[in-house]
C-alpha positions in Angstrom: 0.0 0.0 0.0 1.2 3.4 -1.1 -0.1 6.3 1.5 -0.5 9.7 0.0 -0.9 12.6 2.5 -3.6 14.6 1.1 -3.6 18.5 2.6 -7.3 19.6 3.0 -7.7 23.6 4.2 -10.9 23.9 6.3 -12.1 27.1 6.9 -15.0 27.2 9.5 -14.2 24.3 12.1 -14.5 26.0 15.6 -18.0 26.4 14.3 -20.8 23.6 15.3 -21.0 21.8 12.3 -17.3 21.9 11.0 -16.1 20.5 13.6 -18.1 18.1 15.1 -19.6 16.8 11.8 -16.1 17.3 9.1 -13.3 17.6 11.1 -13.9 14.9 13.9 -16.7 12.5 12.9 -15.4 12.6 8.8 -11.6 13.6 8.4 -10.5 12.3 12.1 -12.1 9.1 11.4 -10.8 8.7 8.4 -7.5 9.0 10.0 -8.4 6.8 12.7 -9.4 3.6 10.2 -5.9 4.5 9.1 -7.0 6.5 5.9 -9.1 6.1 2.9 -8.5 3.2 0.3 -8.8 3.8 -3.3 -8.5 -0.2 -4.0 -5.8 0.8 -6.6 -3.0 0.3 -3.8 -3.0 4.0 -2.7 -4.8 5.2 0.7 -5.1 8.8 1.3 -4.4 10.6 4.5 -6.2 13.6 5.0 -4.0 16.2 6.9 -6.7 19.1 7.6 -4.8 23.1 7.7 -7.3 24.0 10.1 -8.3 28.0 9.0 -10.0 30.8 10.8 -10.0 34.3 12.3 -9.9 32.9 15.9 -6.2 31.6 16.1 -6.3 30.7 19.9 -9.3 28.4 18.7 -7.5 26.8 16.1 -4.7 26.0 18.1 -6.9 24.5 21.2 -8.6 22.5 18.5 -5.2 21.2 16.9 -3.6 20.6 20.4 -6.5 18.6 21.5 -6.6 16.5 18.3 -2.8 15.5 18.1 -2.6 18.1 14.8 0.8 19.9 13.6 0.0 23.0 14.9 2.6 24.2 12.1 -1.2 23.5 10.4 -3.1 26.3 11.7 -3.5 29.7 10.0 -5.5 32.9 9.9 -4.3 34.4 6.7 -6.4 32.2 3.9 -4.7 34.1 0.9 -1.7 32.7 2.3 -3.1 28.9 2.6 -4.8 29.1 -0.7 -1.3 30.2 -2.2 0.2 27.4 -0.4 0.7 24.7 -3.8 1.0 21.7 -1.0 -3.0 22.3 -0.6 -5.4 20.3 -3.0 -8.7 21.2 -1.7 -10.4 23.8 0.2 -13.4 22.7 2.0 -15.9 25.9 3.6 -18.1 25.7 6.5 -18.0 29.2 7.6 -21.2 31.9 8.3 -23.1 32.1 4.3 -22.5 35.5 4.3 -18.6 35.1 4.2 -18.5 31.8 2.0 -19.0 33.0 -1.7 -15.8 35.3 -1.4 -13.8 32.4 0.0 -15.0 30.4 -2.6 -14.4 32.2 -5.2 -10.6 32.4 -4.4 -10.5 28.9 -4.2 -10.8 28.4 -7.3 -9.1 31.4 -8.4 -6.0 29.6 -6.5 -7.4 26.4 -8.8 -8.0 24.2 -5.6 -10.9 21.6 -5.7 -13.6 22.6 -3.2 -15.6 21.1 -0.8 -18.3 23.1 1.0 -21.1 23.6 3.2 -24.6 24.7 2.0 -25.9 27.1 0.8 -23.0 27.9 -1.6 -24.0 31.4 -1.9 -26.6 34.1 -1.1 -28.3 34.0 -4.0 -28.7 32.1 -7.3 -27.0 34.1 -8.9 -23.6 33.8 -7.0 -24.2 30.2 -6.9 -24.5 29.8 -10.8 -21.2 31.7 -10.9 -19.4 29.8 -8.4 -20.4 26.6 -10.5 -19.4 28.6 -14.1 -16.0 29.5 -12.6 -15.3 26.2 -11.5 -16.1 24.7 -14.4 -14.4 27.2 -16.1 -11.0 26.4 -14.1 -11.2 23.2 -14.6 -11.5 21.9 -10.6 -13.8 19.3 -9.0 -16.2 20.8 -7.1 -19.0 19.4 -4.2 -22.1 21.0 -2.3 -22.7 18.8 1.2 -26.2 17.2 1.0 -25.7 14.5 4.3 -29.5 14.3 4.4 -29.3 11.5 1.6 -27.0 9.1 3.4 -28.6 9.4 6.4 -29.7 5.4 7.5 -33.8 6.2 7.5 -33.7 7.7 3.8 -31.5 5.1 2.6 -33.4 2.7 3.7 -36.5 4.8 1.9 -34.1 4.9 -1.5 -34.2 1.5 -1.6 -38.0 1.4 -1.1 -38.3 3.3 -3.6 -36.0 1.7 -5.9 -37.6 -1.8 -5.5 -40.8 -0.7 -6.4 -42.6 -0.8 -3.1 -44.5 2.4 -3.3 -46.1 1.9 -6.8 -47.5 5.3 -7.6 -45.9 8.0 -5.3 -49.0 10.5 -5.0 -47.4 12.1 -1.8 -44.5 13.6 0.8 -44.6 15.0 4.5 -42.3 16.0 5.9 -41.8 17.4 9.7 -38.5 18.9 11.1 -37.6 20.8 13.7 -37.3 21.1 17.7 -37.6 24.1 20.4 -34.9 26.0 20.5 -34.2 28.2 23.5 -34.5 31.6 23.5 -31.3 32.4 25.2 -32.4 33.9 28.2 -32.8 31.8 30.7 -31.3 28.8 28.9 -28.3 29.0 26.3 -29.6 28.3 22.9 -28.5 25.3 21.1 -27.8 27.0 17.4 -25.9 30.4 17.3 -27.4 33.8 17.2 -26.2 34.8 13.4 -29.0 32.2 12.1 -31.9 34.6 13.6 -30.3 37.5 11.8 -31.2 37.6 8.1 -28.5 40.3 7.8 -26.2 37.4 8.7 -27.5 35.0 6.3 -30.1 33.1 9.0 -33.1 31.6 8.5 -34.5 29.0 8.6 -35.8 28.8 4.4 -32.1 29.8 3.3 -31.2 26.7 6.1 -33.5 24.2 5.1 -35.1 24.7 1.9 -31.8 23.3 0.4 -32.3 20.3 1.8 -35.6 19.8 0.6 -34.2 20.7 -2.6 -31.6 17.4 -3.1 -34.1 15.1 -1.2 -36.8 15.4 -3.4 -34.7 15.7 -6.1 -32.9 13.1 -5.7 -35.6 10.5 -4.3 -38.7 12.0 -6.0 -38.0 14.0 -8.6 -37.6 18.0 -9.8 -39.4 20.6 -8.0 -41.5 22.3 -10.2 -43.3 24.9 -7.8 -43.0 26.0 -4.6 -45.5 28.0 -2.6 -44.7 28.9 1.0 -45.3 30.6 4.1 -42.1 32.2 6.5 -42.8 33.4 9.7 -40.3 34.6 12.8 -42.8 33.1 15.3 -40.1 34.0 18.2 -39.3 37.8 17.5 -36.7 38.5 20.3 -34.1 36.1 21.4 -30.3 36.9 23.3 -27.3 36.0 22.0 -24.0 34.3 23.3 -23.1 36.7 25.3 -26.4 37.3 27.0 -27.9 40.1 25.2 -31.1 40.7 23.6 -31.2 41.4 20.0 -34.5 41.2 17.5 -34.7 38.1 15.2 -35.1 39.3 12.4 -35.2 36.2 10.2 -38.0 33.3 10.1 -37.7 30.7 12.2 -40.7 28.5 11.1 -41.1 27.5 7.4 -44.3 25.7 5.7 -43.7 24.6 2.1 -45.7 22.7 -0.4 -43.8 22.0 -3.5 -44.9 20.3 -6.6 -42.9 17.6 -8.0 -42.0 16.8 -11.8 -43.9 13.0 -11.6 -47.6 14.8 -10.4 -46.4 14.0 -6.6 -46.8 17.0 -3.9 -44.5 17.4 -1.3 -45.5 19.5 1.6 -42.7 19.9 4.7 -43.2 21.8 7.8 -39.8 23.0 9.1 -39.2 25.2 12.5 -37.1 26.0 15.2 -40.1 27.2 17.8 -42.3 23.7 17.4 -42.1 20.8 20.3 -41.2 17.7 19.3 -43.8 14.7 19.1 -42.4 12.3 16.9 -39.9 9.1 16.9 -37.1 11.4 15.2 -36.2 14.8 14.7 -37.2 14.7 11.0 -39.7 12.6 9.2 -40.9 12.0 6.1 -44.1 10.4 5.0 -44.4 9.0 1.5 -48.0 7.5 0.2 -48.5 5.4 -3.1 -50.6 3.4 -4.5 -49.4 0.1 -3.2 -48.1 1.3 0.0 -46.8 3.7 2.5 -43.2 4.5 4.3 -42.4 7.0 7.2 -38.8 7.3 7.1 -36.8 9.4 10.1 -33.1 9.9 10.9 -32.1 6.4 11.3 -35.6 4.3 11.2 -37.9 3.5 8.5 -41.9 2.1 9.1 -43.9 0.5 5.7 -47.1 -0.3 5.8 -48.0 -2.4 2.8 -51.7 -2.0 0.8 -52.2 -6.2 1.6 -51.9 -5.0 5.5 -53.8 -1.5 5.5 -55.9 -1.6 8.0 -59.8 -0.2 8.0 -60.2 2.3 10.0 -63.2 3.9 10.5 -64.0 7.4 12.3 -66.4 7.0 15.2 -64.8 9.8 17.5 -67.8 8.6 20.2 -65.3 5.3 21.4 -62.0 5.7 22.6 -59.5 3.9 20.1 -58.6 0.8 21.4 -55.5 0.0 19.2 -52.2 1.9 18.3 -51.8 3.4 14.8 -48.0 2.9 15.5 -48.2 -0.7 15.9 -49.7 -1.5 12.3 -46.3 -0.6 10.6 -43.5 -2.7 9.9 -39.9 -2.1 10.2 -37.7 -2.2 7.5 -34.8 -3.6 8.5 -31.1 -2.2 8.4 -29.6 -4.7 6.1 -26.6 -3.2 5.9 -24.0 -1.3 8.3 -24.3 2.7 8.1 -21.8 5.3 8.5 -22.0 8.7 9.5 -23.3 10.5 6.5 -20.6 13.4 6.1 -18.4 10.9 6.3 -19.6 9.0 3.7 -20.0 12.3 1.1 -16.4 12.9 2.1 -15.3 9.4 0.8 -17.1 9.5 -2.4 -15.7 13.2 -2.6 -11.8 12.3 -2.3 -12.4 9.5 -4.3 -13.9 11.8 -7.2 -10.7 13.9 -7.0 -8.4 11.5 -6.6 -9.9 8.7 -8.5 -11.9 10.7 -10.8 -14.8 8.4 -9.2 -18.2 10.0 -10.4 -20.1 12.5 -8.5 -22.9 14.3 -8.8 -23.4 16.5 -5.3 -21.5 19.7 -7.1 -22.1 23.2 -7.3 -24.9 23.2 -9.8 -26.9 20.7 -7.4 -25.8 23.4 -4.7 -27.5 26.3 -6.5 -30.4 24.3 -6.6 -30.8 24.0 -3.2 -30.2 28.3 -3.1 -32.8 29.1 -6.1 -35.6 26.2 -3.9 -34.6 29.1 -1.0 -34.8 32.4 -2.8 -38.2 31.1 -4.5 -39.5 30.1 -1.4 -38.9 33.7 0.5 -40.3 35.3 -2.4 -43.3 33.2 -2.4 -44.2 33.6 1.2 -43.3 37.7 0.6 -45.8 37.8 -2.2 -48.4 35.2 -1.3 -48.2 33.2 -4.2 -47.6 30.1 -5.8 -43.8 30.4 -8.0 -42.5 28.2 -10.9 -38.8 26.8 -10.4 -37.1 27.1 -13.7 -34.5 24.4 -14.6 -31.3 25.6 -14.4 -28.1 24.7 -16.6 -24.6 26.0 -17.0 
């Protein structure tokens, strides 16, 4: 086995999601199952240049993951110039991202990033034009799709089991705290839309590559934004007005006739198994697929049920669905993108999360806020290069 030390710049890690999801549970374990195999002989060994404007958090983060703290840097001009780096991956605030982008692949590295790629569409579609233009590989994180539950629902759908899809429902979200008299779990900046939050130019791309990828093309959107929580405090205790939408409710028409409608908010309790779920109905059977579990109930075992709201029920609705097994073992799903992305670069293995999927997820957004600011049902255009 040859090992070939592969130099990743990550620019965003002392944030929530860099860290925990692609620095420790993707690039670390990659490192700790002694590196990623290509099956041609070679196994990379990613080396992450951690990047930031905080350099006392970098080096805390380096010092407590055994990293060469000659690997830490707050001058990204300088790491992009650096010709040791193949790839830049971004997980930083959206507002700061497109820029950083941009001279990535200016500095011709092959990117990796967070979503949403940019603001708008528009940034987006030039981010994917300039990469294509320069010639470097180029992915958009969409983890949703390898997550165990819609797997498992992928290969539903791929075996037939549904029949006609006629319809998707989706439920995400959880409470979070206001910040006054308990911390908030998410950071402030996502309640600002001067700061790029919200919860429609959070979510929305999700939607976008999970019905795309499992249902089809969105066609239409028509939704409703609200900031249901209009005051919250921030990390360092002080109050500050939300001024982005926290709650989303979106019904979007797919390309096969299927509708698709998905609540998604950040002031709702939770009352379900998992902290998403998606229904799908067809014609020969149903599926409620979360996180990691997946229920079917099958149109041979539907049951009758009939409305009589004068008896109390004397059976579980729960109970009349069937697990579908895992059948197989599941990794964590950044981690998984991150394999198939290294092996796209390095083993020009095919790969279709890039930056034109990306801007799909953005245009799903920007339609969406425009829809709920005008009150009306929008068309979502196809776009190309």
């Amino acid at each position: 086995m040859t090992r070939k030390t592969v130099r990743i710049a990550m620019n965003g890690v002392t944030g929530r999601m860099g860290y925990r999801q692609h620095l420790v549970r993707s690039l670390l374990a990659l490192r700790e199952q002694g590196g990623l195999d290509l099956g041609d002989g070679t196994v990379l060994w990613p080396e992450p240049v951690l990047v930031g404007r905080r350099e006392h958090a970098l080096r805390a983060l380096a010092d407590q993951h055994g990293l060469d703290p000659a690997n830490v840097s707050t001058d990204l001009d300088a790491v992009l110039a650096d010709d040791s780096i193949d790839i830049y991956f971004d997980a930083q605030v959206t507002s700061a991202r497109e820029d950083a982008l941009k001279k990535a692949i200016a500095a011709g590295k092959h990117l990796y990033t967070e979503k949403p790629s940019a603001t708008d569409l528009a940034g987006a579609l030039e981010l994917a034009r300039l990469a294509k233009a320069k010639g470097v590989k180029h992915g958009v994180v969409q983890d949703k799709l390898f997550l165990p539950g819609l797997l498992k629902l992928k290969r539903l759908i791929d075996g037939g089991f549904f029949g006609r899809i006629l319809s998707v429902r989706g439920e995400f979200g959880y409470w979070v705290f206001e910040g006054d008299w308990q911390e908030a779990q998410r950071p402030s900046w996502n309640y600002r839309s001067e700061d790029g939050g919200g919860i429609v130019v959070d979510m929305f791309p999700h939607w976008e590559y999970v019905l795309h990828e499992l249902f089809g093309r969105v066609t239409s959107v028509q939704a409703l934004a609200s900031t249901h929580i209009p005051q919250r405090w921030d990390e360092n205790g002080k109050p500050y007005d939300a001024t982005a939408d926290d709650s989303a409710y979106g019904i979007f028409e797919l390309e096969s006739g299927a509708v698709a409608q998905i609540n998604s908010s950040w002031s709702v309790r939770v009352n379900r198994d998992e902290l998403v779920e998606f229904q799908v109905d067809g014609t020969e059977g149903s599926a409620v697929a979360g996180l990691r579990n997946c229920r079917v109930q099958h149109r041979s075992s539907t049951p009758k049920p009939v409305w009589n709201p004068d008896i109390p029920a004397t059976y579980s609705f729960r109970d009349q669905w069937q697990e579908v097994p895992d059948n197989q073992e599941f990794d964590n799903g950044f981690k998984a993108q991150w394999e198939l992305f290294l092996k796209h670069v390095y083993a020009d293995a095919p790969y279709r999360w890039d930056l034109l999927a990306g801007a799909r997820g953005v245009q799903l957004a920007e339609l969406g806020l425009k829809s709920s600011a005008e009150g009306r049902r929008l068309d979502v255009p196809e776009i190309t290069l």
